[in-house]
N, C-alpha and C positions, 0 to 999 in steps of 0.2 A: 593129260590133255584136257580133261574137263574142268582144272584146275586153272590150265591157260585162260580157256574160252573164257569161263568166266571172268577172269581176272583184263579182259578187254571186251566183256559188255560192262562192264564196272566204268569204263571210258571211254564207253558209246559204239561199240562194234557190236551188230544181232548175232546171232548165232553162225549165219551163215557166213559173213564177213568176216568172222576169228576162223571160222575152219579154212576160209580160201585162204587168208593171210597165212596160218601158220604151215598151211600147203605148200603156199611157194617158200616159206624162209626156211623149210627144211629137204625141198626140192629143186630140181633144174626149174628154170622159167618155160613156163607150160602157155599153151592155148585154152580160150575158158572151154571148150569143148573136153579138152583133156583132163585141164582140174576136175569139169563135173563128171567125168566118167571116173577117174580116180577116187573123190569124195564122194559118189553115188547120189547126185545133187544133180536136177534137170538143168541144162544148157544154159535154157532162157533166163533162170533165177541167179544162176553165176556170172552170168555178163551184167546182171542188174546190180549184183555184187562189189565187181569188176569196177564197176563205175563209182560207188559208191566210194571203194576205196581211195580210189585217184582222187578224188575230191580231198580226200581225209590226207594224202599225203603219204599213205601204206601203201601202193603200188604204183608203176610205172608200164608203160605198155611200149611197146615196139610199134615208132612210128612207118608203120608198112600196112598192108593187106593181110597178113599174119596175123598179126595184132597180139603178138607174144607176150607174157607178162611176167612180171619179175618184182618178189617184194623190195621195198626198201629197207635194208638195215632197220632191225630192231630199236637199235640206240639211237641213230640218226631220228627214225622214225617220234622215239618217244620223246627229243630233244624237240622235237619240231610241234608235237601237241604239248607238253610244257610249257613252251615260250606262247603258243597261240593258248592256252587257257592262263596264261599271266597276264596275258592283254586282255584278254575279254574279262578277266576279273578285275583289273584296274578299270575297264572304260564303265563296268557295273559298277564298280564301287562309288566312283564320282555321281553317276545318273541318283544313285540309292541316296548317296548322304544329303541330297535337295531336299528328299524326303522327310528326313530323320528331325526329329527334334528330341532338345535336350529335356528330358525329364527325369525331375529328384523326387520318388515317390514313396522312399522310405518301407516298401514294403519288402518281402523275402518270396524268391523263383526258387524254385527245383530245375534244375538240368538232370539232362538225361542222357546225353551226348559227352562218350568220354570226348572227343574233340573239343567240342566247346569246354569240358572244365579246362585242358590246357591253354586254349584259347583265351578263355578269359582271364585266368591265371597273367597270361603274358600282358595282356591290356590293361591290367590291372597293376603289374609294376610297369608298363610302361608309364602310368599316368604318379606313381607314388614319387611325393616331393620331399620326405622327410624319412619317415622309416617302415620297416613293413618285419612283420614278424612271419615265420612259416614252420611250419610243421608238416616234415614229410617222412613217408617213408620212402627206400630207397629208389627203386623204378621211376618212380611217379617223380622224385625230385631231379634225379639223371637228367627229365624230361624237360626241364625249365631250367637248368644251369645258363643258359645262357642271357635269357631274360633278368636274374639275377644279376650276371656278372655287368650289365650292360645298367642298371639302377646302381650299382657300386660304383661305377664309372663318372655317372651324374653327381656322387655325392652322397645318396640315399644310405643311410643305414640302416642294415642287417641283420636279423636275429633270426639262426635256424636250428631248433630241436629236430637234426636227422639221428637216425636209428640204426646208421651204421659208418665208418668211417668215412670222411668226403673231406674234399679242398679244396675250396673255393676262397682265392685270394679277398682279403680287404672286409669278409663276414666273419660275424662273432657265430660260433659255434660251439652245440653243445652236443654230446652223444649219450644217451640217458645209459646208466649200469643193465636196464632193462632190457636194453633197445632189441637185443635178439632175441628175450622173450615173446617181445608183445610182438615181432615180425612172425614168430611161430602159433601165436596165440591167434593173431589176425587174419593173416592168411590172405590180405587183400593189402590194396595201394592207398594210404591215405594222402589229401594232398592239400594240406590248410595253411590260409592267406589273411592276414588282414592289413591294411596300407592306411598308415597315417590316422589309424582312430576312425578310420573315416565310412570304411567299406567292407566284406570281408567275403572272403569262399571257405563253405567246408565241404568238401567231398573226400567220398569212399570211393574207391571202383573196386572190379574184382584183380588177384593178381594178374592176369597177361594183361590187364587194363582194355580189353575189350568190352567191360560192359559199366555203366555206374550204377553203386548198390544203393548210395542214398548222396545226393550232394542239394548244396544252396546257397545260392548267392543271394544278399543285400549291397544296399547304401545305408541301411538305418543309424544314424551314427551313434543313437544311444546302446543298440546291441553290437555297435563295431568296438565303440569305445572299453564295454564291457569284456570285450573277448581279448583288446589290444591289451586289457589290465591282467588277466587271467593267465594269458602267453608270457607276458613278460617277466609274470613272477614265478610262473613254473619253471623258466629257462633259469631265472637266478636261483631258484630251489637243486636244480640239477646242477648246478655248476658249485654250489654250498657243497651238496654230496662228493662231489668229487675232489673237493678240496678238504675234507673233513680227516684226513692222514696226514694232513702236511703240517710242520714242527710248527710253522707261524700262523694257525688257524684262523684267528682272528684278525690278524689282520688282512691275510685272504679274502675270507667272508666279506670286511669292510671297504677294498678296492670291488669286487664283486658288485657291492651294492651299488656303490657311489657310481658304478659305470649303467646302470640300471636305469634306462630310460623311464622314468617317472611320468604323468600328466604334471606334477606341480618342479621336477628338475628338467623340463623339457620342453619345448615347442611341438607338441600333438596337436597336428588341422582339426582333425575328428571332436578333441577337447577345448580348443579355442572353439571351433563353429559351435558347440553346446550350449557353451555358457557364456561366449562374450559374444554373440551375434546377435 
């Protein structure tokens, strides 16, 4: 029960308004005199309740002198604060962006919010024209597949060092011989980004991914460029290992390479904007 309550002050019910609601959705439809004798809650504070909920959309009242009440459907209910916090967060979001201005400051944030790193994760391939390299581990990349798959779609090229088996149509993938070590070794979520040379995230959180132990995002393109150089040769290193049994080695190795997004075999925005801007 405590675990309810909470979990509907979390989206705006006080205390008293989670005990009435979940009063009547697991009761007959009562009079607020009867709820607050049953939930041991004064009259006057449960008709103040009462009201409040109706407002909200969680209860319903018996148009009479009775004035009998009756929650609404859980799901209904929650289907109905969904849609009204999806309006009010688009009619925000338009008012906010008059605000906003575009600024390239080159400098490097810490987040704190595992939200925000998957958030920006996704904003981050939503905006990528070219290629984006990542490095995850399992959980934490589960969590962005679809932002992925929706950049593969556009066209964007893909390079992900995951650490355990995955499938994601149209991405070059590699799975390091280690990978279920360093998962045993880490014991957390990593979840590393960088798009087009240009930008990059690196964050840690903990495993359930309920907290982040160290993350940071930039634009700096000279340390984006550097980490887009770093990623891409670790993914071709891992993928040499893995082809290092096989009777035609070498020329393995050298399809390998050749497919190896380079700065000087490739169109990198991050390394164009460096040097030819």
């Amino acid at each position: 029960m405590n675990e309810l309550i909470n979990k509907l002050n979390e989206i705006g019910f006080n205390n008293l308004e989670a005990e009435v609601y979940l009063y009547l959705l697991s009761n007959r439809p009562a009079t607020a005199y009867k709820i607050g004798k049953q939930i041991n809650k004064p009259t006057a504070n449960v008709y103040k309740a009462i009201d409040a909920l109706s407002i909200k959309g969680a209860v319903i009242v018996e148009d009479n002198k009775n004035k009998i009440c009756k929650a609404v459907d859980a799901e209904e209910f929650l289907n109905l604060f969904e849609r009204n916090i999806i309006e009010k967060t688009k009619s925000t979001k338009q008012l906010l962006k008059k605000l906003s201005i575009d600024t390239e400051d080159q400098n490097s944030y810490s987040i704190d919010s595992v939200l925000l790193v998957f958030e920006r994760f996704r904003t981050m391939m939503d905006k990528c024209t070219k290629i984006a390299v990542i490095d995850a581990f399992p959980k934490a990349l589960e969590n962005v597949i679809g932002s992925i798959e929706n950049a593969i779609d556009r066209g964007v090229d893909i390079y992900i060092e995951a650490y355990s088996p995955v499938s994601i149509k149209g991405a070059n993938i590699v799975v390091p011989e280690i990978g279920k070590k360093a998962l045993e070794y880490w014991k957390s979520q990593q979840l590393n980004l960088v798009i087009d040379g240009n930008e990059h995230l690196i964050a840690l959180m903990d495993n359930p991914l309920n907290k982040v132990i160290q993350a940071t995002w930039s634009n700096n393109t000279y340390m984006s460029c550097i980490l887009h150089a770093g990623r891409m040769h670790e993914f071709s290193i891992m993928k040499i290992l893995q082809a290092r049994e096989k009777p035609e080695f070498e020329n393995e190795v050298k399809k390998i390479l050749d497919k190896q997004k380079y700065f000087f075999n490739s169109t990198i925005p991050g390394f164009e904007k460096l040097f030819y801007k």
